[in-house]
TORLOBA-507601 format. One record per residue (C-alpha): residue number from 1; x, y, z. Coordinates in steps of 0.1 Angstrom, whole numbers, plus 5000, padded with zeros to 4 digits. Example, Ala and Ser with C-alpha at 12.3 -4.5 7.8 and 13.67 -1.06 7.14 Angstrom:
BEGIN
PT   k   px   py   pz
PT   1 5123 4955 5078
PT   2 5137 4989 5071
REM end
This chain:
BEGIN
PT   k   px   py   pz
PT   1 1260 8086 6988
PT   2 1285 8062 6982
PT   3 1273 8025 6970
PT   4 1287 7989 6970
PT   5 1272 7970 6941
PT   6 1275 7930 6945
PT   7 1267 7915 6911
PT   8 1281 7884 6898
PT   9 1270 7894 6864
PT  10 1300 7924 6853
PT  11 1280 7939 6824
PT  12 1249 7949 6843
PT  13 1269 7960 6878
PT  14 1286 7983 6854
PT  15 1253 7998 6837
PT  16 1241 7999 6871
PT  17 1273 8023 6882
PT  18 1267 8045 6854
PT  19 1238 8052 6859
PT  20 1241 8060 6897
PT  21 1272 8084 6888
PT  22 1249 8101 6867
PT  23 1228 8105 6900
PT  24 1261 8116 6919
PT  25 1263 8082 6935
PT  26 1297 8069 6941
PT  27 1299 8036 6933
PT  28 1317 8004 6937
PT  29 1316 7968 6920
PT  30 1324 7933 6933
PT  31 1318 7902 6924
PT  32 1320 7877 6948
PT  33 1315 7873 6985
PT  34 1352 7868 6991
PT  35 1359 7907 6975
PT  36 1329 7922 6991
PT  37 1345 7913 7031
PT  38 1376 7928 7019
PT  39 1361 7959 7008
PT  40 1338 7959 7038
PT  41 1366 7959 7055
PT  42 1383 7986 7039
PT  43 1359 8012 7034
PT  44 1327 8024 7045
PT  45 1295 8026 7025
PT  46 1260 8039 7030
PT  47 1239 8015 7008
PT  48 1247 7980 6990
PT  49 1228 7965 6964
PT  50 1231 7924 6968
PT  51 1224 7897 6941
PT  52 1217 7864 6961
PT  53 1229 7844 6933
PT  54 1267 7847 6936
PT  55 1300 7825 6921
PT  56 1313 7811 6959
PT  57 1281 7814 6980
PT  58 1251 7828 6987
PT  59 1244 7859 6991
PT  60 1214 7857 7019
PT  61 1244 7842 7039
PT  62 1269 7874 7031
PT  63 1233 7896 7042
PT  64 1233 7878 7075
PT  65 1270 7889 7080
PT  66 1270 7925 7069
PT  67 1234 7932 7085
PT  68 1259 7918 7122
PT  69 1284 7935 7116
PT  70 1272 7970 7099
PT  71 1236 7974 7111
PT  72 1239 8008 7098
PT  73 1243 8001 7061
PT  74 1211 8001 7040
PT  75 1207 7969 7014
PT  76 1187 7962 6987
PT  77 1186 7931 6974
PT  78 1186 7932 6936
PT  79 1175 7892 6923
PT  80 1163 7872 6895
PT  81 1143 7853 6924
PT  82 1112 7871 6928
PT  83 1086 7851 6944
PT  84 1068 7860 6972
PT  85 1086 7837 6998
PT  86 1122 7845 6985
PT  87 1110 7883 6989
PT  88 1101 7881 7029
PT  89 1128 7859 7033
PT  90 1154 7885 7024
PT  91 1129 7911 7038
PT  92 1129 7890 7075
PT  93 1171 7883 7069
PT  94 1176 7922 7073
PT  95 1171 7939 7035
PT  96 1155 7974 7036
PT  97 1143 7966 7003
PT  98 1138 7942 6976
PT  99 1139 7947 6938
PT 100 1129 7917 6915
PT 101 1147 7914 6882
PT 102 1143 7930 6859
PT 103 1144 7959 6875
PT 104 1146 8000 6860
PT 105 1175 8019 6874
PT 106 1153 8047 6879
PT 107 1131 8026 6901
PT 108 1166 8017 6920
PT 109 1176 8052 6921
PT 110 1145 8058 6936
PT 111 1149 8029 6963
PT 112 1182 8049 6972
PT 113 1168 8080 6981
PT 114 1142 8068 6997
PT 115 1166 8049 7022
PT 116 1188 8080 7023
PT 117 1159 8103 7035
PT 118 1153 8071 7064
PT 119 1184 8076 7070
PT 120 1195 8113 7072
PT 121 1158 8127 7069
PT 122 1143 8145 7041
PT 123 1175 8159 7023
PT 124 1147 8179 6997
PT 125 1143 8204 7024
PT 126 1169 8228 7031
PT 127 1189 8231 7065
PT 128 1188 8265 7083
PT 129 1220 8268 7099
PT 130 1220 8304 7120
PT 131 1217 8330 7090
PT 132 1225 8300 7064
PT 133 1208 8279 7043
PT 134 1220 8247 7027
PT 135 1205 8231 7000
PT 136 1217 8198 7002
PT 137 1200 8180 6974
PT 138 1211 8208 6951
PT 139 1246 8217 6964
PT 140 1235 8248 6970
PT 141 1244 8270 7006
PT 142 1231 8307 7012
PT 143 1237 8334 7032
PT 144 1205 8360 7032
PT 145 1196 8348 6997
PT 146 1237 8353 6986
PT 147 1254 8320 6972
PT 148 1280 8312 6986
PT 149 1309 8292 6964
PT 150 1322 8259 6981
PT 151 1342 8239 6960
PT 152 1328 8198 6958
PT 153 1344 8181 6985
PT 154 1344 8215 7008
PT 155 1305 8210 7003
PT 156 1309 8170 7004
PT 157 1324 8178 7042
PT 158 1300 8202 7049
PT 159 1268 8182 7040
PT 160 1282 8150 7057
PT 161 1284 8170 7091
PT 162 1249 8187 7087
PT 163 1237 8149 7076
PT 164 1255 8136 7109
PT 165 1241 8162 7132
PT 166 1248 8154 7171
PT 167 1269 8123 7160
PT 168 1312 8138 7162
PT 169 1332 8123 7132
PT 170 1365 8111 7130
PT 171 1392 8120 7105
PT 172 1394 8092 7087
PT 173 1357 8084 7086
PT 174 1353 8120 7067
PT 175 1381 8109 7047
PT 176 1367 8076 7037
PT 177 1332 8093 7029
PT 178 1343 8121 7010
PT 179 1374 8105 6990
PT 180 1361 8069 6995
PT 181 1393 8054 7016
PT 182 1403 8044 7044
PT 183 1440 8041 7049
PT 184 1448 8074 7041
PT 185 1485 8085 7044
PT 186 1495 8095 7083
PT 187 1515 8125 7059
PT 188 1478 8138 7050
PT 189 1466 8138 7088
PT 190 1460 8174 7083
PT 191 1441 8173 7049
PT 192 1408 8176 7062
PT 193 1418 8200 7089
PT 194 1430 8222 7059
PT 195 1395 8219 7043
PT 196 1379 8226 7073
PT 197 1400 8260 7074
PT 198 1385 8267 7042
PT 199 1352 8261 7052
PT 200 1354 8281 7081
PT 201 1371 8310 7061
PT 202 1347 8310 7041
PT 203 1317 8312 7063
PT 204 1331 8332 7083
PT 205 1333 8361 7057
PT 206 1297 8363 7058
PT 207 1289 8362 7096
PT 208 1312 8363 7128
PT 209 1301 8331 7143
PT 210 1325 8303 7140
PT 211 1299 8270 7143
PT 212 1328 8247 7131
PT 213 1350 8250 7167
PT 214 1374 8222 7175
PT 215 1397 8216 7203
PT 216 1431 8202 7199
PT 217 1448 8172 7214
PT 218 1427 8137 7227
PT 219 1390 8154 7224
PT 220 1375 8177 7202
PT 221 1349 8202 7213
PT 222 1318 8199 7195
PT 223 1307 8239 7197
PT 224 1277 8255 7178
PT 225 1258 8281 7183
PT 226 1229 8267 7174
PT 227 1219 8240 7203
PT 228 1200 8215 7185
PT 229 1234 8210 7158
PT 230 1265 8198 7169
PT 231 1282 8206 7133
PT 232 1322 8188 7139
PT 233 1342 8172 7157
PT 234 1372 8146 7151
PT 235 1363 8124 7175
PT 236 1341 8094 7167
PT 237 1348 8065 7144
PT 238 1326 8030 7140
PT 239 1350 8007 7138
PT 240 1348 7986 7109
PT 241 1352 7948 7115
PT 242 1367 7922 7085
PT 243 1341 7899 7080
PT 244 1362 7873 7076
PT 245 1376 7878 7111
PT 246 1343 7874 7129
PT 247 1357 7840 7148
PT 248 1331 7810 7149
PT 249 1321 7783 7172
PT 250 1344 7786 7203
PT 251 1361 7817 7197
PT 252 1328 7832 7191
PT 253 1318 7827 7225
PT 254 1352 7833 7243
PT 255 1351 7872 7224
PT 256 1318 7875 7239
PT 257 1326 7871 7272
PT 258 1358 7893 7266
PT 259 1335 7919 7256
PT 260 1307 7909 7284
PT 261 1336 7913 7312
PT 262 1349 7946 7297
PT 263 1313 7961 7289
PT 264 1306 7953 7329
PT 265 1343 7969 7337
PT 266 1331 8003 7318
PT 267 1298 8006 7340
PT 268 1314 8001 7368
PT 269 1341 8029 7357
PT 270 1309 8049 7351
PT 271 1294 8042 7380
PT 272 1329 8055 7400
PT 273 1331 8084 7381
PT 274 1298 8097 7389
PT 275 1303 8089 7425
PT 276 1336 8114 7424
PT 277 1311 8142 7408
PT 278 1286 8138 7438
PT 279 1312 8141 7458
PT 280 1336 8164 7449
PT 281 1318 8181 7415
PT 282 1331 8184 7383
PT 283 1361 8207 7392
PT 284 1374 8173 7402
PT 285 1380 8165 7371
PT 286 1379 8199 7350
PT 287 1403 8216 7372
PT 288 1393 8250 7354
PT 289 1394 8236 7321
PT 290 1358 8233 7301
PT 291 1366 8194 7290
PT 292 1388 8166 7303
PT 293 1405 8143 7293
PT 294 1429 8113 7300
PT 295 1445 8079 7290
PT 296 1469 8055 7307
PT 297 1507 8049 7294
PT 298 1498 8027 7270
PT 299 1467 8041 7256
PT 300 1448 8011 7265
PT 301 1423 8028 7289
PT 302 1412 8066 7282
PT 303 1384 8087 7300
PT 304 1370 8122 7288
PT 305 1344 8144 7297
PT 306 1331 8174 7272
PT 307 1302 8196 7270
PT 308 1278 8188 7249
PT 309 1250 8219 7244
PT 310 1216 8220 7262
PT 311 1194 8194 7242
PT 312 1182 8170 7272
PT 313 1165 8148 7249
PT 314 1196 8132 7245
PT 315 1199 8124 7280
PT 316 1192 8084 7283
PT 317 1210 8052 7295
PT 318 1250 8045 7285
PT 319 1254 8031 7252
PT 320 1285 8010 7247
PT 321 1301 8006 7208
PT 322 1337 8002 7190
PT 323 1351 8033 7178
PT 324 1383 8050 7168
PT 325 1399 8075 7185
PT 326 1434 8096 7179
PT 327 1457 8096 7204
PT 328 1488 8119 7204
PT 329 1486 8110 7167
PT 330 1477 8075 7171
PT 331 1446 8061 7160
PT 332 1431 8034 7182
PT 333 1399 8013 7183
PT 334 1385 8014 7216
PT 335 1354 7999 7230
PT 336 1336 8029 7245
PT 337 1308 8035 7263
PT 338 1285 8070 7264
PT 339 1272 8090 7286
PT 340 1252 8120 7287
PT 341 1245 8138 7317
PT 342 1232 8170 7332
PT 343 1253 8193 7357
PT 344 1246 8228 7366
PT 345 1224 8236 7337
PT 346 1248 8221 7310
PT 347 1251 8190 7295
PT 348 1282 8171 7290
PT 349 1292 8137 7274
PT 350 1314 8115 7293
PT 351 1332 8087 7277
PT 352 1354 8055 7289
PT 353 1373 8035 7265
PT 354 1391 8002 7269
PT 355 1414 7994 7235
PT 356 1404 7965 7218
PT 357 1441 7953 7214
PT 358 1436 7948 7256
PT 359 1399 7931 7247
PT 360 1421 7905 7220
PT 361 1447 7904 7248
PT 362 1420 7892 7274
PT 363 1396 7868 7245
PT 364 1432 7856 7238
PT 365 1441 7845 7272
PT 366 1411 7829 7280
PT 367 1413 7809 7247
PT 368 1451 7798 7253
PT 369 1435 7787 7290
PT 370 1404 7773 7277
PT 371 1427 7749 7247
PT 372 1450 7742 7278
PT 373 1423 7729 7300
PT 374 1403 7711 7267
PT 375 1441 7692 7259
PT 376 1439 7683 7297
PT 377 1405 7672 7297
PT 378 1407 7653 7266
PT 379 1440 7636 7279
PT 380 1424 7621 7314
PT 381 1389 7612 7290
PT 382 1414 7589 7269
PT 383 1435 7577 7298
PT 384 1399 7569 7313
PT 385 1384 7553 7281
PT 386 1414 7532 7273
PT 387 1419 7515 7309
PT 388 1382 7518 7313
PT 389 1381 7505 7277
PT 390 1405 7476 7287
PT 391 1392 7459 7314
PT 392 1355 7462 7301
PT 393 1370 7447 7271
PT 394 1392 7420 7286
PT 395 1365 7388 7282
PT 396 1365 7397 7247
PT 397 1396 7395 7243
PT 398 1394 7360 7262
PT 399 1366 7347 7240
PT 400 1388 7359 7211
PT 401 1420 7341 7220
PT 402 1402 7306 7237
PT 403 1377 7302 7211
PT 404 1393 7316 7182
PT 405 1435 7323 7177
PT 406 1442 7286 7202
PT 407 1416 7268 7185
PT 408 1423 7244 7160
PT 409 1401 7219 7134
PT 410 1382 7203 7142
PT 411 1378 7218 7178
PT 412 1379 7207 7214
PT 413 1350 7204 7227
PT 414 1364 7207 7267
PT 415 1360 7247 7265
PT 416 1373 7269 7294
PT 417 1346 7292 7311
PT 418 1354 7331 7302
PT 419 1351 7353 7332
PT 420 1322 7380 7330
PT 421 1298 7398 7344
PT 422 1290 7410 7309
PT 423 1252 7397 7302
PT 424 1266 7403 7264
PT 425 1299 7387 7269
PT 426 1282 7355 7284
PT 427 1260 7348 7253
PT 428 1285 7358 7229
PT 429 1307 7330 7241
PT 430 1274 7302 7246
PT 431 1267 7310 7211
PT 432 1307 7307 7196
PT 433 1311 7270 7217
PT 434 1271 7260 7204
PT 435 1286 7271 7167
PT 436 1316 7251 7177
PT 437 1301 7215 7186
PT 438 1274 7216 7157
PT 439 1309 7227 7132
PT 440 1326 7197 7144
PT 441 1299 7176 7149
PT 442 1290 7179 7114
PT 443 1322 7181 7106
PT 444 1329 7145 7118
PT 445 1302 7130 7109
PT 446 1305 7141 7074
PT 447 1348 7122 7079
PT 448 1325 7092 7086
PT 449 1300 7089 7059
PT 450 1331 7100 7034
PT 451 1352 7074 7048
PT 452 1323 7048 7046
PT 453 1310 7062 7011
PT 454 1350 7053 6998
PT 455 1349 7022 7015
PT 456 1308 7011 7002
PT 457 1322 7024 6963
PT 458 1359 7008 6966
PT 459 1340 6978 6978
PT 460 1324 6964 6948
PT 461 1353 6981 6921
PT 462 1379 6957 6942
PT 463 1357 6932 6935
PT 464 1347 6938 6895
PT 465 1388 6940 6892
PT 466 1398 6909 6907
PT 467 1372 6889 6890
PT 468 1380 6905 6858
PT 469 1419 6900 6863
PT 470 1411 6858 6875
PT 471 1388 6858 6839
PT 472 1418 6873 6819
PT 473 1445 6849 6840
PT 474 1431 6813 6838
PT 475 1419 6787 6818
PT 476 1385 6784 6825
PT 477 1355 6770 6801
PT 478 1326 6790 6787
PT 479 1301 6783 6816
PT 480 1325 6787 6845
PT 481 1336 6820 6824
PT 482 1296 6830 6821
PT 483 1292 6825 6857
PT 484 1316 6848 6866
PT 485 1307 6875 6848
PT 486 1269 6871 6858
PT 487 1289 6879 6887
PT 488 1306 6910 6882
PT 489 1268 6922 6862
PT 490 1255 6919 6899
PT 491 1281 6937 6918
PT 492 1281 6964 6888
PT 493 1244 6966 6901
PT 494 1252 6972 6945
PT 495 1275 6995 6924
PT 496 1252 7015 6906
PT 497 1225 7015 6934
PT 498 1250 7027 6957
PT 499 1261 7057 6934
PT 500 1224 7063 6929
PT 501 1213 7065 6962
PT 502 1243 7088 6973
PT 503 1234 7114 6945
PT 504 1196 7111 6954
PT 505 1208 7121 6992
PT 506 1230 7151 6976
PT 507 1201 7166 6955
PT 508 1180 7164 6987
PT 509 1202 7176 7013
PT 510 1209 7207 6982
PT 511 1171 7210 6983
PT 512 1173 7206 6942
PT 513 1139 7192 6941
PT 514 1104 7212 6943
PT 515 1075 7211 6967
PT 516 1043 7218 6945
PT 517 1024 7186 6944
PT 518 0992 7170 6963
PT 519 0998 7135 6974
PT 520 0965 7111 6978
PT 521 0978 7095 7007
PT 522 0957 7057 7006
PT 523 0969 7057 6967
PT 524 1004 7062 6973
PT 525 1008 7041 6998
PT 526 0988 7011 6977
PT 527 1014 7011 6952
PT 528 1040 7011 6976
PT 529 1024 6977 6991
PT 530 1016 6962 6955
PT 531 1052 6967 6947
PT 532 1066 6951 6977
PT 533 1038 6926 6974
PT 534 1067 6895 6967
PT 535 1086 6901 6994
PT 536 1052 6903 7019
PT 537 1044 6870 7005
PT 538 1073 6854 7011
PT 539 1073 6865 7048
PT 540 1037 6861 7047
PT 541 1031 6891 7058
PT 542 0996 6910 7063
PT 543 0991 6949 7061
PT 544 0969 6969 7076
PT 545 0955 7001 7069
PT 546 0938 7023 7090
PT 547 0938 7059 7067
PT 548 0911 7082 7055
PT 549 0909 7075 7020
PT 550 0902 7112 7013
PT 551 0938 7121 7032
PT 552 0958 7147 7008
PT 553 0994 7158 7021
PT 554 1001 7187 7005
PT 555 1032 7210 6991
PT 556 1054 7176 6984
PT 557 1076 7162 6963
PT 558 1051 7133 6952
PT 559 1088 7107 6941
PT 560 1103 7114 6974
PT 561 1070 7109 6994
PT 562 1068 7075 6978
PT 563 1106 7068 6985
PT 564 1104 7076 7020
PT 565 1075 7055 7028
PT 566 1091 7028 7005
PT 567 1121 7025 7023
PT 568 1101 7026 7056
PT 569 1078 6999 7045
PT 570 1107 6981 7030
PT 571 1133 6983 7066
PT 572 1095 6965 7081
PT 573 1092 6937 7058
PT 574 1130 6929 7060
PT 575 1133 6930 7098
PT 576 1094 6913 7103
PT 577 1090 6880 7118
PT 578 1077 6853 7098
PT 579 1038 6858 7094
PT 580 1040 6890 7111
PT 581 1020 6918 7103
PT 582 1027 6960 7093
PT 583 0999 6984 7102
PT 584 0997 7022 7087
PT 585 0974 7041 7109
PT 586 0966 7079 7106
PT 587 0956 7098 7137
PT 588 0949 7133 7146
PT 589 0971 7155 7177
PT 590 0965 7189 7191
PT 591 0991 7206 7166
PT 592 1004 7178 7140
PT 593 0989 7146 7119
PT 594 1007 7115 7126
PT 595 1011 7081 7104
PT 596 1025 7057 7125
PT 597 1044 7027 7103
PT 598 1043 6998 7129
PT 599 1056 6961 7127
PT 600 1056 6932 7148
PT 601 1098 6932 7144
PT 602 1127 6919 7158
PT 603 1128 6958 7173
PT 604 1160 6975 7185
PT 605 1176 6982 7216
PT 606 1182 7019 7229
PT 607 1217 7024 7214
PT 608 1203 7012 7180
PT 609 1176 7039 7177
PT 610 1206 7064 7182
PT 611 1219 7055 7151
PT 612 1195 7041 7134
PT 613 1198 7074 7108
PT 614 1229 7074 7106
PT 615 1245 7068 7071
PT 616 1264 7030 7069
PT 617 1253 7023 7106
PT 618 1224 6999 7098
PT 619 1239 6979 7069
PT 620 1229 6945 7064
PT 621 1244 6919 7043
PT 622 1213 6928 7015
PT 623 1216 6963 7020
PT 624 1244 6991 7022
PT 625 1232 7010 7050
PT 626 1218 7039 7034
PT 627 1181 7030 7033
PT 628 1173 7051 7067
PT 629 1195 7076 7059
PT 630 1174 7086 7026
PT 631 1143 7087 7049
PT 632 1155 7112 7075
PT 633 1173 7135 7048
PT 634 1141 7135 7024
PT 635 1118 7141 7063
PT 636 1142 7174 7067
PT 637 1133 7184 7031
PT 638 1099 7180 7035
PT 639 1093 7192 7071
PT 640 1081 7160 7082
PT 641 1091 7148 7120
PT 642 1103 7115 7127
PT 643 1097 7095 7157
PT 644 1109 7059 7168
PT 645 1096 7040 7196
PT 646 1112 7006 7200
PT 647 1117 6975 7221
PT 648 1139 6946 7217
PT 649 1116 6915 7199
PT 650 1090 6936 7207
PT 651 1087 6957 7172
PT 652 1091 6992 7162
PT 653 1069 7022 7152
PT 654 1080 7047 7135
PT 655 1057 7083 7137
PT 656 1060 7102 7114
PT 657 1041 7139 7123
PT 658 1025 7165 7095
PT 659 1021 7202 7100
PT 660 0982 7202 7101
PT 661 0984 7228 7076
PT 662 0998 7203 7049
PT 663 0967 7178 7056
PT 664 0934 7181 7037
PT 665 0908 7157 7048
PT 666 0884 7160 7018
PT 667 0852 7148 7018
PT 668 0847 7113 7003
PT 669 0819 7112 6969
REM end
């Protein structure tokens, strides 16, 4: 029984051969999955023993392979993983058996026979052959209780036939099983015939009938005397495929269909030839002759016809396999189908074969056609993408070139309309021109306040510089000279407010400060009016208040609350009639809490509420313009609404509107 061992470990595959060539295994070792397919694919074996755990792969993946490609070789998988899932798993993959590690080698030694006996029977009992009996298990073959002396691979051939009863063996595939090679020299051709001469000599001297027949030339006659053995014949080979030739994905399928078309081809032959033998009998073919046989000029198509003893269990639909056969001394893998069939009383085994070079030939062709028409194919899909690609792409390449490569900073705001249908498209280019106008928008308006910031802080350092050069330059007295630098103190002063109030706007509009505190409304807005109180006075000015005095704004910034309103209450009193008046009433709307700050005003006209937030717009000659300003930037910050409603000498109210969910009305003690 010959043996491939697949270990990765080399010490334990090599106990494991010893021990099996004590048992009068033959045995070889690989290592990896890469030597195992090119062993496969040199030589036949009856049983392999598979570690899983191998250097460049797994081996349930090599199992999957060899269990396609040699269904007839036994396996036992021989692993260090030994749970119960890995065990069915390898069991359900295709293993005959499974033998955890660590393992006894007489326990595997068992394993092999058992799969031996599955395979060729029970090899403990002996085979009656006629008037002999051989002893398979024990090497042993008698003649009416006589030994009779075969020397080991005389009695290697002759066990391998009786093992392969009814099955005809080819040349090579004796060679390979009883000297463990393949690719035997063409110069040795007749090496087994000479051993099968000696077999037959040798029988023969003890009885007349020679059960080891063969007929010359493309068949060989299986004859035996016995009906239910079929003992020789150089016939039949399994042709075995490199597993690393089994072609994937695309190729798979197109040597499928190769094989499909010619397995349909060899039915139909079968069906033809049996058409002739209604017809016309076997003599059509036979001519005389007891077997027939024929094969085109270049061997790719052969037919034969042979008896095949009396057993008419074997008489069931065509099978179809690879196998070798020899050809005026050419060996040739053909795909073959086989027949058996009963005519007058005998039975007789027809075969047709188609070479597999002409199967290639054909799963060739179809793949040359098959790349051909994929080239073609994927030729017109990128012809079709890229102009389809184009012109579904073309606004995008307008939006790209109008709003982006011929635009310039800051930008036009006269856009050109992009032609699409493109729902996409359309919004795409709304949204570029909206980012547009708010990026130059703030873009200009931020020019402006710059330009007016340089002018406000230029301004007054003008000033300081000429007054300080005029002190330096004349010849002034003491009190003219303290006048004018009370002066320059005061315009230092516009200085430092305006420097003030332009980094209060930057720390709000950076959002620097935090909104964590509860402002008492009422309160906030009394100190407010208390510190304002002169400049009321002056104006005679009345306030009113018309507030809960348990109203609590909540999540502010308790310093800019007070600014805001200080500034708004501030812009009232300096714009107020004389004896006017400023009311501060609190009411309640379906989503949002409103203070209004009202005054009885010189007011403003349309135009003026425009830009009444706009930085250096409002300025009067006691301010620098940047009082509003604060309170709309410091609103933003604190998500507070504004709202002006004005007329001209008619006042002005500003709203200011509250998320309700910043307002707690609590209850008053």
């Amino acid at each position: 029984m010959k043996v491939l061992i697949i270990e990765d470990e080399r010490e334990l595959a090599c106990e494991i051969m010893d021990f099996l060539n004590v048992q009068n295994y033959e045995c070889n070792i690989v290592n990896t999955i890469n030597d195992a397919i090119r062993l496969l694919g040199e030589r036949l074996f009856d049983a392999i023993v598979l570690d899983l755990s191998l250097p460049d792969g797994s081996g349930m993946e090599l199992l999957k392979v060899i269990k396609s490609e040699h269904p007839d070789t036994f396996i036992v998988i021989a692993s260090a993983r030994g749970a119960l899932e890995d065990r069915i798993r390898g069991i359900q993959d295709g293993a005959d058996d499974y033998l955890p590690k660590p393992f006894s080698l007489a326990e595997l030694h068992v394993r092999l026979q058992a799969i031996r006996r599955r395979q060729y029977g029970n090899m403990g009992t002996p085979v009656t052959v006629g008037d002999f009996l051989v002893d398979i298990e024990n090497r042993i073959i008698r003649f009416n209780d006589q030994e009779i002396v075969l020397y080991k691979k005389e009695f290697d051939i002759l066990s391998y036939l009786l093992l392969n009863k009814n099955r005809p063996l080819s040349r090579s595939q004796l060679y390979e099983h009883v000297w463990g090679d393949l690719s035997f020299p063409s110069t040795d051709s007749n090496y087994i015939d000479v051993h099968i001469k000696n077999i037959r000599k040798k029988l023969a001297a003890y009885a007349s009938v020679d059960w080891l027949q063969s007929v010359r030339g493309l068949v060989t006659k299986p004859f035996a005397h016995e009906t239910e053995y079929q003992a020789h014949s150089l016939f039949r080979h399994i042709q075995i495929t490199h597993i690393w030739s089994v072609p994937l994905g695309t190729a798979f399928f197109f040597n499928w269909y190769a094989q499909y078309s010619i397995d349909r081809v060899l039915r139909e032959q079968q069906h033809k030839v049996f058409d002739n033998i209604r017809i016309n009998g076997l003599d059509y073919y036979f001519q005389g002759d007891k077997n027939y046989g024929s094969y085109t000029m270049l061997k790719e198509d052969y037919i034969a016809i042979q008896t095949a003893g009396k057993d008419t269990t074997r008489l069931s639909p065509a099978t179809i396999n690879i196998e070798q056969r020899v050809v005026d001394k050419d060996t040739i893998n053909y795909r073959i189908l086989h027949r058996f069939f009963e005519a007058n009383g005998q039975m007789y085994l027809l075969e047709i074969g188609r070479s597999q070079n002409s199967i290639s030939m054909y799963s060739d062709i179809l793949q040359q056609v098959a790349f051909v028409i994929l080239i073609v194919l994927l030729l017109i899909t990128i012809s079709i993408d890229y102009f389809y690609g184009r012109g579904l792409l073309n606004p995008l390449q307008d939006i790209i070139q109008f709003r982006l490569t011929e635009q310039t900073f800051p930008f036009s705001l006269k856009f050109k309309s992009i032609k699409t249908s493109t729902t996409d498209f359309r919004l795409l280019d709304k949204r570029l021109c909206e980012l547009m106008i708010r990026a130059t928008k703030a873009y200009v308006r931020e020019k402006e306040f710059t330009s007016n910031a340089s002018h406000e802080l230029l301004t007054p350092i003008s000033i300081l510089r000429g007054k300080i050069e005029n002190l330096l330059s004349q010849d002034i007295s003491p009190l003219e000279a303290q006048d004018k630098l009370l002066s320059a103190l005061q315009t230092l002063e516009r200085l430092n407010g305006i420097v003030r109030t332009l980094l209060l706007l930057a720390r709000v509009d950076s959002g620097q400060y935090e909104r964590n505190e509860t402002v008492l409304a009422g309160q906030l807005l009394e100190e407010i009016c208390e510190e304002l109180r002169p400049l009321m006075d002056d104006k005679e000015i009345k306030v009113q208040f018309e507030l809960p005095a348990t109203l609590y704004i909540c999540n502010q910034h308790r310093q800019l609350l007070f600014q805001l309103f200080y500034n708004l209450i501030n812009n009232a009193i300096q714009y107020n009639r004389q004896s006017g008046w400023i009311k501060i009433i609190g009411s309640e709307s379906t989503e949002k809490y409103i203070i209004d700050i009202s005054d009885s005003g010189i007011g403003m006209n349309k135009e003026q509420i425009t830009k009444i937030f706009d930085r250096f717009q409002t300025k009067q000659s006691t301010g620098h313009g940047l009082g509003l300003s604060i309170v709309k930037s410091i609103a933003d910050f604190l998500d507070i609404n504004i709202e002006v409603s004005a007329s001209k000498k008619c006042g002005t109210t500003i709203s200011l509107l509250f998320e309700k969910s910043l307002i707690v009305l609590k209850p008053s003690v």
